[in-house]
LUMMIZA-15716 format. One record per atom (N, C-alpha, C): x, y, z; residue in one letter. Coordinates in steps of 0.02 Angstrom, whole numbers, padded with zeros to 5 digits, always signed. Each point is the difference from the previous one (the first is absolute). Example, Ala and Ser with C-alpha at 12.3 -4.5 7.8 and 13.67 -1.06 7.14 Angstrom:
LUMMIZA-15716
+00660-00284+00390A
-00045+00059+00000A
+00045+00060+00000A
-00018+00053-00036S
+00042+00059+00003S
-00039+00055+00037S
END
This chain:
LUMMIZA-15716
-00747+00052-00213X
+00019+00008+00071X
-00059-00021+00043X
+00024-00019+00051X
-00060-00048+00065X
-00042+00079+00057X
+00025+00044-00027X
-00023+00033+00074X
-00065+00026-00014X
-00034+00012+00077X
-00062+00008-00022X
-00016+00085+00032X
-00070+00025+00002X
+00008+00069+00029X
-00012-00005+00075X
-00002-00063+00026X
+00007+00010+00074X
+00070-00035+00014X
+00044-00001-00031X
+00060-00041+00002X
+00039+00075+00040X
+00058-00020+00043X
+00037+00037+00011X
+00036+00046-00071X
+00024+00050+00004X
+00051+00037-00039X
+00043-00043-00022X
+00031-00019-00052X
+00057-00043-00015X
+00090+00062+00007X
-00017+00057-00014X
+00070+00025+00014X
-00014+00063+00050X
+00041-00007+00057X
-00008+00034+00036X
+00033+00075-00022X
-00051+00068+00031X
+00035+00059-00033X
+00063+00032+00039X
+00063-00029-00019X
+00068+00025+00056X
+00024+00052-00037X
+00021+00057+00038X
+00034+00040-00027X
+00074-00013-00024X
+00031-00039+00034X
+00080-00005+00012X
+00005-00065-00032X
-00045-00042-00030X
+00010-00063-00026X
-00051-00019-00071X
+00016-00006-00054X
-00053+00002-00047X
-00003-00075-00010X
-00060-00037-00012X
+00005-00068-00023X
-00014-00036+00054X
-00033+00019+00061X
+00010-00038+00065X
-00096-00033-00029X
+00033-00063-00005X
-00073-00040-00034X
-00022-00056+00058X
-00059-00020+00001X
-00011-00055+00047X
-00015-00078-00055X
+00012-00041+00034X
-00013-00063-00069X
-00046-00029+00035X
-00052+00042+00006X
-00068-00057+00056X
-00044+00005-00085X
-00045-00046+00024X
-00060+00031-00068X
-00009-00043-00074X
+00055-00035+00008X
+00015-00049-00064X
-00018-00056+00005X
-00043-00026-00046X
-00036-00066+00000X
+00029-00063-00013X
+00004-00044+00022X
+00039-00059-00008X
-00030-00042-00049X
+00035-00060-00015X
-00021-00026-00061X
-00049-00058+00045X
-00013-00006+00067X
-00063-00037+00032X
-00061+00050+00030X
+00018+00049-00015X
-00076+00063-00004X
+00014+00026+00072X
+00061-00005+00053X
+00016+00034+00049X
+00046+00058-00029X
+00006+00064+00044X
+00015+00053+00013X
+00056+00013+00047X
+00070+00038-00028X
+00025+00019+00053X
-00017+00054+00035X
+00037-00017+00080X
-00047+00057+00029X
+00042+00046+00008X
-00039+00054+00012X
+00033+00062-00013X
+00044+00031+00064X
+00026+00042+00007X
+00040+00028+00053X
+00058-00046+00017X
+00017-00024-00012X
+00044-00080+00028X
+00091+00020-00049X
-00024+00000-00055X
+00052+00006-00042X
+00003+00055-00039X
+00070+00045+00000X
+00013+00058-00049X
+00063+00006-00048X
-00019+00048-00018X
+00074-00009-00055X
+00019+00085-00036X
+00028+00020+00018X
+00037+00064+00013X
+00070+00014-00040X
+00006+00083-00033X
+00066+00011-00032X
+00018+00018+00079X
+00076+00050+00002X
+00043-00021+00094X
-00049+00061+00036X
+00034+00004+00051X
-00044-00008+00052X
+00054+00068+00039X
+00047+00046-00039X
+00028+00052+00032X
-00036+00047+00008X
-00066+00021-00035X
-00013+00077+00012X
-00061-00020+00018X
-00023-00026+00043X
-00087+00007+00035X
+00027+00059+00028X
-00085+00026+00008X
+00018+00071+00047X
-00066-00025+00056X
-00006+00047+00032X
-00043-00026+00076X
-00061-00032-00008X
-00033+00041-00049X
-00071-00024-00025X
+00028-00060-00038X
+00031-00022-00040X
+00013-00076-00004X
+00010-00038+00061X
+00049+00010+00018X
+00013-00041+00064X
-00067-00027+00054X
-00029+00084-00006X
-00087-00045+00038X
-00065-00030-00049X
+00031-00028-00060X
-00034-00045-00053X
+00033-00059+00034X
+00041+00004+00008X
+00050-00071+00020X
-00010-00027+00047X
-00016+00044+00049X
-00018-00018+00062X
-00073-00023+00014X
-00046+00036-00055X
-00070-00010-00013X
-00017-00065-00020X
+00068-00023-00039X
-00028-00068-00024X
+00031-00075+00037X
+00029+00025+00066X
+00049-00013+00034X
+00042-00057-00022X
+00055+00033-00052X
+00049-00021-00038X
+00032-00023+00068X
+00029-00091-00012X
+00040-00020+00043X
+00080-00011-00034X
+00012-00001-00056X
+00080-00025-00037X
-00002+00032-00081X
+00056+00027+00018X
+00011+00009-00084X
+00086-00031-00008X
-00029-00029-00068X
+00062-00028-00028X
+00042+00037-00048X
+00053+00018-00006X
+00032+00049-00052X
+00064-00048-00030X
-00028+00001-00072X
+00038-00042-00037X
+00081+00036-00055X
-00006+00064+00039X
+00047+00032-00047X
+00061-00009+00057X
+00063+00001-00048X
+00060+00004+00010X
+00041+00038+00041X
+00051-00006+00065X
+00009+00036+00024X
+00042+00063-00024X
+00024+00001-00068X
+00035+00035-00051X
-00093+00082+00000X
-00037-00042-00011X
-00074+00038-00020X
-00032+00020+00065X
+00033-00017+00044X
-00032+00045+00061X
+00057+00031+00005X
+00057-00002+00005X
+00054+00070+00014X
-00012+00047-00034X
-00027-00030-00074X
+00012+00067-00051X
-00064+00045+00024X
-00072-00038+00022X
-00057+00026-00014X
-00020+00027+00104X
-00033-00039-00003X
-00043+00001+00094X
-00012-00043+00017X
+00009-00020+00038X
-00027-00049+00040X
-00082-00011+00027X
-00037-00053+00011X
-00074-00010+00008X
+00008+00055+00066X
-00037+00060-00023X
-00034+00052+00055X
-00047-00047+00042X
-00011+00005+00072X
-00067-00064+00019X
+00001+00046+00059X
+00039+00056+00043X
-00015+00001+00061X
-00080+00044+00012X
-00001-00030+00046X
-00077+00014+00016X
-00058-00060+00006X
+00026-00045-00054X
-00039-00070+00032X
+00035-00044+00021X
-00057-00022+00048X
+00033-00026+00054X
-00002-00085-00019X
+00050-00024+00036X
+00009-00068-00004X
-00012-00038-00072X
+00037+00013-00052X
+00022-00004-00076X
+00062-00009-00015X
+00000-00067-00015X
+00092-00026+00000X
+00025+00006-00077X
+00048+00034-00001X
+00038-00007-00059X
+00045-00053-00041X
-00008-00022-00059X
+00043-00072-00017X
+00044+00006-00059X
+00046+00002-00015X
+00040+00016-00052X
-00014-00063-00060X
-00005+00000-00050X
-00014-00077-00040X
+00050+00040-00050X
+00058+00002-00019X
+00024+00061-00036X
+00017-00050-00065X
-00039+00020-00059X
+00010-00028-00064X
+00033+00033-00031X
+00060-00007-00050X
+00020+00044-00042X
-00021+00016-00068X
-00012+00065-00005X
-00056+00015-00052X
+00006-00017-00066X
+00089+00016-00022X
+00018-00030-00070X
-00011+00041-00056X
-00048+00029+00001X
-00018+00032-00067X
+00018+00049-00046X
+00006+00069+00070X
+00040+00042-00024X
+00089-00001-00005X
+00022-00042+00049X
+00086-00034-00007X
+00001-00005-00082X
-00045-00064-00001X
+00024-00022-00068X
+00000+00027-00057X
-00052+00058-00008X
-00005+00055-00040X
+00063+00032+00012X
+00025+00019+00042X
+00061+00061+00029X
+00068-00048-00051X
-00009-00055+00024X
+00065-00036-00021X
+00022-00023-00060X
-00084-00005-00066X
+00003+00006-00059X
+00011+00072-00014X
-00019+00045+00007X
+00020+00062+00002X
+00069+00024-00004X
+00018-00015+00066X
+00096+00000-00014X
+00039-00035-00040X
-00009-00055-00016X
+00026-00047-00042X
-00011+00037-00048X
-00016+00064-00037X
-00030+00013-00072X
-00062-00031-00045X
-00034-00038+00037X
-00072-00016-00027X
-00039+00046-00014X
-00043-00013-00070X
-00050+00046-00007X
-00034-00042+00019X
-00062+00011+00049X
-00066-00051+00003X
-00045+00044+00002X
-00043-00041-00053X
-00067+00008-00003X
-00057-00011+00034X
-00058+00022-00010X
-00031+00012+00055X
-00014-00082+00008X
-00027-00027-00068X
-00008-00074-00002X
+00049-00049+00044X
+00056+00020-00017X
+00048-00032+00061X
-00008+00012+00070X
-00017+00058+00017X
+00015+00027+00054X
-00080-00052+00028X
-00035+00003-00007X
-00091-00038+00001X
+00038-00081+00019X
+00047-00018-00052X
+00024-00075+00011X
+00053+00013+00062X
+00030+00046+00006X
+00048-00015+00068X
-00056-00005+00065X
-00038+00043+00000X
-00069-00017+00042X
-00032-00057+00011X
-00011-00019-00046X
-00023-00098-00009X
+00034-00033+00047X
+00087-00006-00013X
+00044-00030+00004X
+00010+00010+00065X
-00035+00063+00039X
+00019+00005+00079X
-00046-00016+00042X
-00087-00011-00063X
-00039-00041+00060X
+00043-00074-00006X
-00005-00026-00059X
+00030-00064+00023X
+00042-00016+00033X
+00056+00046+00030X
+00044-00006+00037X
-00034+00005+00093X
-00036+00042+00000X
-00060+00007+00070X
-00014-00074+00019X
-00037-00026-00055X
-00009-00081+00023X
+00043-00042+00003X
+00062+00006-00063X
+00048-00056+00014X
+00037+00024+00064X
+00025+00076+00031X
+00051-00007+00049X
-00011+00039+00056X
-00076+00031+00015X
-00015+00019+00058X
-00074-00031+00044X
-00002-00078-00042X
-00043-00034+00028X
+00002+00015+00084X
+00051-00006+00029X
+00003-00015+00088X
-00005+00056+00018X
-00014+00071-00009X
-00027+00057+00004X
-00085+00000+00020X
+00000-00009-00062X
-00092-00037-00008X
-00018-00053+00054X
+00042-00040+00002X
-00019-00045+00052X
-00002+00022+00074X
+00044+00060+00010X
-00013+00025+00044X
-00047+00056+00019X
-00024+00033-00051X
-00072+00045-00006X
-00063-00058+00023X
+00013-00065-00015X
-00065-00046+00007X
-00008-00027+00059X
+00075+00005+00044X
+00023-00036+00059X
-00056+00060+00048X
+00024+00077-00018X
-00070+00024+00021X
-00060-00001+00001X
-00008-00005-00045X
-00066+00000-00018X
-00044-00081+00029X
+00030-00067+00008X
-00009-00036+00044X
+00005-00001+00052X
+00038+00050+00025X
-00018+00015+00093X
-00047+00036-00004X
-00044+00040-00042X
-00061+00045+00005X
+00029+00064+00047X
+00067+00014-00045X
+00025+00063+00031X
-00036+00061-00034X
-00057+00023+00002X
-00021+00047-00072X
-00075+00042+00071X
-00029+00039-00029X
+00025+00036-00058X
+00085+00017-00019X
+00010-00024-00062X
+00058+00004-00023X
+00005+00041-00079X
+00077+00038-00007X
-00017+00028-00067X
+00071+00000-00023X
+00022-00038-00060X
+00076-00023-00029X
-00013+00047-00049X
+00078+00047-00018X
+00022+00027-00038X
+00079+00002-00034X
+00003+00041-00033X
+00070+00012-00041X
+00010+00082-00014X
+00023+00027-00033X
+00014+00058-00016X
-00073+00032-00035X
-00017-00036-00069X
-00066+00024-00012X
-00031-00033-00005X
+00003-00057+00028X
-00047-00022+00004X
-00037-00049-00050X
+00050+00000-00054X
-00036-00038-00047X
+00024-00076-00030X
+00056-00012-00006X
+00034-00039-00026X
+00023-00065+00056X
+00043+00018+00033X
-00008-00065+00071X
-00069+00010+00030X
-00018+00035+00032X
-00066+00011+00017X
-00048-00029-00037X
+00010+00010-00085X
-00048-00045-00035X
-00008-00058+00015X
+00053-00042-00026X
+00020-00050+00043X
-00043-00040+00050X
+00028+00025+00036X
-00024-00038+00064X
-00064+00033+00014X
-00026+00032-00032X
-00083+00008+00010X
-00041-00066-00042X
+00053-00019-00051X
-00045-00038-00050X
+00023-00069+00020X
+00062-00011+00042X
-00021-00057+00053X
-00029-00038+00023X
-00021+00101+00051X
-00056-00056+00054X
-00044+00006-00012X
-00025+00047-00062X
-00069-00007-00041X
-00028-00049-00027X
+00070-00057-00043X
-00022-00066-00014X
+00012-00054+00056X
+00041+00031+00064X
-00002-00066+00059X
-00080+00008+00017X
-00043+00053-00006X
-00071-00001+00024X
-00043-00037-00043X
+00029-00010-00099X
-00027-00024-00017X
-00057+00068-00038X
+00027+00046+00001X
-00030+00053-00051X
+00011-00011-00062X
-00035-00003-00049X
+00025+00017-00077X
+00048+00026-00040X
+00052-00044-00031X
+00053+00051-00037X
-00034+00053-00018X
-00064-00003-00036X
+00011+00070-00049X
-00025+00071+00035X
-00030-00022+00071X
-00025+00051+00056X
+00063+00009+00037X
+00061-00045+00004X
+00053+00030+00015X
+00028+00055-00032X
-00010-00033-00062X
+00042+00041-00047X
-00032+00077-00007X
-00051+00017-00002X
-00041+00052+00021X
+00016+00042+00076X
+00011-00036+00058X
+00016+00015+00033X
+00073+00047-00017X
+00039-00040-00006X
+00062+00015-00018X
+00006+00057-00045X
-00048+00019-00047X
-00005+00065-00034X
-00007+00079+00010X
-00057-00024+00057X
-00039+00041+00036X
+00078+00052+00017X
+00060-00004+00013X
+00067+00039+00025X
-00016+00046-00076X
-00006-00010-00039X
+00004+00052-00055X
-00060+00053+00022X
-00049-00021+00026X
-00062+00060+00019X
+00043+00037+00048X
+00029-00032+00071X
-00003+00025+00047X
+00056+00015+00022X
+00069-00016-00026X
+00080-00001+00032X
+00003+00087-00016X
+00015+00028+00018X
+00008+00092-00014X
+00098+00002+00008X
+00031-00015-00036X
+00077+00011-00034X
+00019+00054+00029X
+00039+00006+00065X
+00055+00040+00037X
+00030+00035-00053X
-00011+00071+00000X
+00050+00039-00041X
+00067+00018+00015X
-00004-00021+00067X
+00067+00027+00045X
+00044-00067-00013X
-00020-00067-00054X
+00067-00069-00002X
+00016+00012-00083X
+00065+00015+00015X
+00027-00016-00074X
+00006-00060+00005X
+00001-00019-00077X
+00016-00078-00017X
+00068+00012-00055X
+00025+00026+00000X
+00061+00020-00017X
+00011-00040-00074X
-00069-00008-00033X
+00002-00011-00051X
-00022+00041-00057X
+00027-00013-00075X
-00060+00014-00050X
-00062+00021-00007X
-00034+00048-00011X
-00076+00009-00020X
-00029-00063+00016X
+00007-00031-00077X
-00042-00060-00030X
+00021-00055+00049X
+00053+00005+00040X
+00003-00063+00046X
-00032+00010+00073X
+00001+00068+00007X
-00049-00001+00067X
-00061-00011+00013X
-00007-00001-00082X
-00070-00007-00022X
-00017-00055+00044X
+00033-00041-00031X
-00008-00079-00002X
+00004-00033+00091X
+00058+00028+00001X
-00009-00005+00061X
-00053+00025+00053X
-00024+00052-00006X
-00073+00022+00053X
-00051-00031-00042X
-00003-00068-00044X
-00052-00026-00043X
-00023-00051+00045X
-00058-00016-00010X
-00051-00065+00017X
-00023-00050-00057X
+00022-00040-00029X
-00021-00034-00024X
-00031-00073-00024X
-00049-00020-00012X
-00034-00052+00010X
+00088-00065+00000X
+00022+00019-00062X
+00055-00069-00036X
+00061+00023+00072X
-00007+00034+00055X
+00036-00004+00046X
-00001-00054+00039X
-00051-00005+00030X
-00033-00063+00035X
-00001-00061-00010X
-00017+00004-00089X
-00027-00054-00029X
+00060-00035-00002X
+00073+00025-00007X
+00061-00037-00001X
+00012-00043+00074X
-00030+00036+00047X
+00020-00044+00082X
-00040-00036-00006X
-00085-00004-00010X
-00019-00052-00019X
+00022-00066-00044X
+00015+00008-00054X
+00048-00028-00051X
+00044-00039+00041X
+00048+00047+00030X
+00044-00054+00060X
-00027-00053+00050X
-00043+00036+00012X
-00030-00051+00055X
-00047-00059-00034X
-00021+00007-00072X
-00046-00054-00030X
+00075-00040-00043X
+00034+00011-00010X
+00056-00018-00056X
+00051-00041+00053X
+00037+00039+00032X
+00041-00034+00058X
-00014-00055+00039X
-00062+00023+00024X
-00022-00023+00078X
-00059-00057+00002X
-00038+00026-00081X
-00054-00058+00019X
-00049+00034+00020X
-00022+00070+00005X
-00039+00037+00025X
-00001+00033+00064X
-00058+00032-00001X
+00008+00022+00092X
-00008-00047+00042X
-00027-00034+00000X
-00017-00054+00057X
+00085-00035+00004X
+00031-00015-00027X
+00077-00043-00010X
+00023+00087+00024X
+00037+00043+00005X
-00002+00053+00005X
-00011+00026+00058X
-00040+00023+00025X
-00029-00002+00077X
+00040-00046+00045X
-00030-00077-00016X
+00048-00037+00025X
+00068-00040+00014X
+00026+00033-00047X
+00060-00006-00014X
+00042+00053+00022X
-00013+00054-00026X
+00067+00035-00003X
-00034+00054+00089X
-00074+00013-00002X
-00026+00050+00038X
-00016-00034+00063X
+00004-00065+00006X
-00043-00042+00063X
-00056-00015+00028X
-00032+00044-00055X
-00068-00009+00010X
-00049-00084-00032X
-00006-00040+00046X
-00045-00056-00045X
-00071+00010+00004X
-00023-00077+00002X
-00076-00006+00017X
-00021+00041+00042X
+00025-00042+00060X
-00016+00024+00071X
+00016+00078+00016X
+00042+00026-00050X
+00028+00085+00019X
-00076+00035-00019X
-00002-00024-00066X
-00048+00023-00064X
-00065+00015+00063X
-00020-00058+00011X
-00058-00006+00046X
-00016+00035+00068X
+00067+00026+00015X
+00003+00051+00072X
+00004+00063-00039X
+00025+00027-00047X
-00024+00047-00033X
-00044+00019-00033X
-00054-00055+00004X
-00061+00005-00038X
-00052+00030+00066X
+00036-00044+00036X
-00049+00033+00092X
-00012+00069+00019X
+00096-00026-00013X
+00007+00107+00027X
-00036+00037-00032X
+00019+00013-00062X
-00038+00059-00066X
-00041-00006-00051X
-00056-00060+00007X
-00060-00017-00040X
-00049+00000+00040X
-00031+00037-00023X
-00070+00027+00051X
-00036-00072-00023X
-00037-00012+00075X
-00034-00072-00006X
-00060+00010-00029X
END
């Protein structure tokens, strides 16, 4: 990991939100640094309580993006935010997939194993890249107006959220395997709501509140197998080219 002891905090301490991480701090593969405060990445955003809210305001959060489903905000809360001021809300609503598809082998009379259950996971990052590219493209459409401080989430934060952290981690030109580290770091820090059933199995909820490296490594896979890599990728499916690459290098690479 890149951070140093005069580096900002990398996860901020919220009561009402576990996992609220900043992605400043990571070294690029040309020896620049993203900078910090600019970009976050957060499980949802229903239970800040006041003393969060004036973290938020401390770091004067301008947009959060919430990538969960409007099915997952009826059931759950909606992004708590009042109290800071002038912070626009954006729906990017991805469908999560994971636990459905578990539910639906389930009914059908499937036994699945945990091993399966790990591969239906795979099978839903690759689906993130093949069919909610224009989602993403619209998290970046922000992030090129230099709408930020900004902080994109999902339910916990880990799985779409992974995602698109490891994005715009490689649109900066950070290191897969410091992504991939990044991306781990949710196993230290995500703290698992006791109050959400997953209306599954033991051994499948397991799986499901899991982090795992071969999670990622499958959306990668898509995007090197399909696409031609990130760079074909970015520009293709996300809109991001040269010239995007290079205004995002402005915004969030410390000179």
């Amino acid at each position: 990991m890149t951070d140093t002891m005069s580096a900002p905090v990398r996860v901020l301490n919220l009561a009402g939100a576990s996992n609220f991480r900043d992605l400043g701090g990571y070294e690029t593969e040309d020896g620049r640094r993203v900078r910090w405060r600019r970009i976050f990445r957060s499980n949802h955003l229903g239970k800040l309580t006041a003393d969060d809210l004036a973290v938020l305001r401390g770091i004067g959060l301008k947009k959060v993006i919430d990538f969960r489903s409007q099915g997952e905000i009826d059931r759950a809360e909606r992004c708590r935010l009042a109290g800071v001021e002038n912070v626009d809300l954006h729906l990017l609503p991805i469908d999560p997939g994971i636990n459905p598809r578990l539910q639906a082998r389930i009914k059908a009379g499937e036994t699945v194993s945990t091993l399966e259950a790990q591969s239906v996971i795979r099978d839903i990052y690759r689906r993130y890249i093949h069919h909610w590219s224009d989602n993403f493209r619209g998290l970046f459409a922000h992030l090129i107006d230099e709408a930020t401080p900004l902080v994109f989430h999902c339910s916990a934060g880990k799985d779409r959220t992974g995602v698109a952290a490891a994005l715009i981690l490689s649109a900066l030109g950070v290191p897969r395997d410091v992504i991939t580290e990044d991306y781990l770091l949710t196993r230290v820090h995500w703290k698992i709501d006791p109050t959400t059933a997953t209306g599954l199995p033991p051994h499948l909820a397991a799986v499901l509140t899991s982090v795992d490296e071969s999670f990622l490594a499958a959306a990668f896979d898509a995007i090197d197998t399909d696409f031609g890599g990130v760079d074909n990728y970015l520009h293709e499916r996300v809109g991001i080219d040269a010239a995007g690459r290079a205004r995002l290098a402005d915004l969030y690479l410390e000179r």
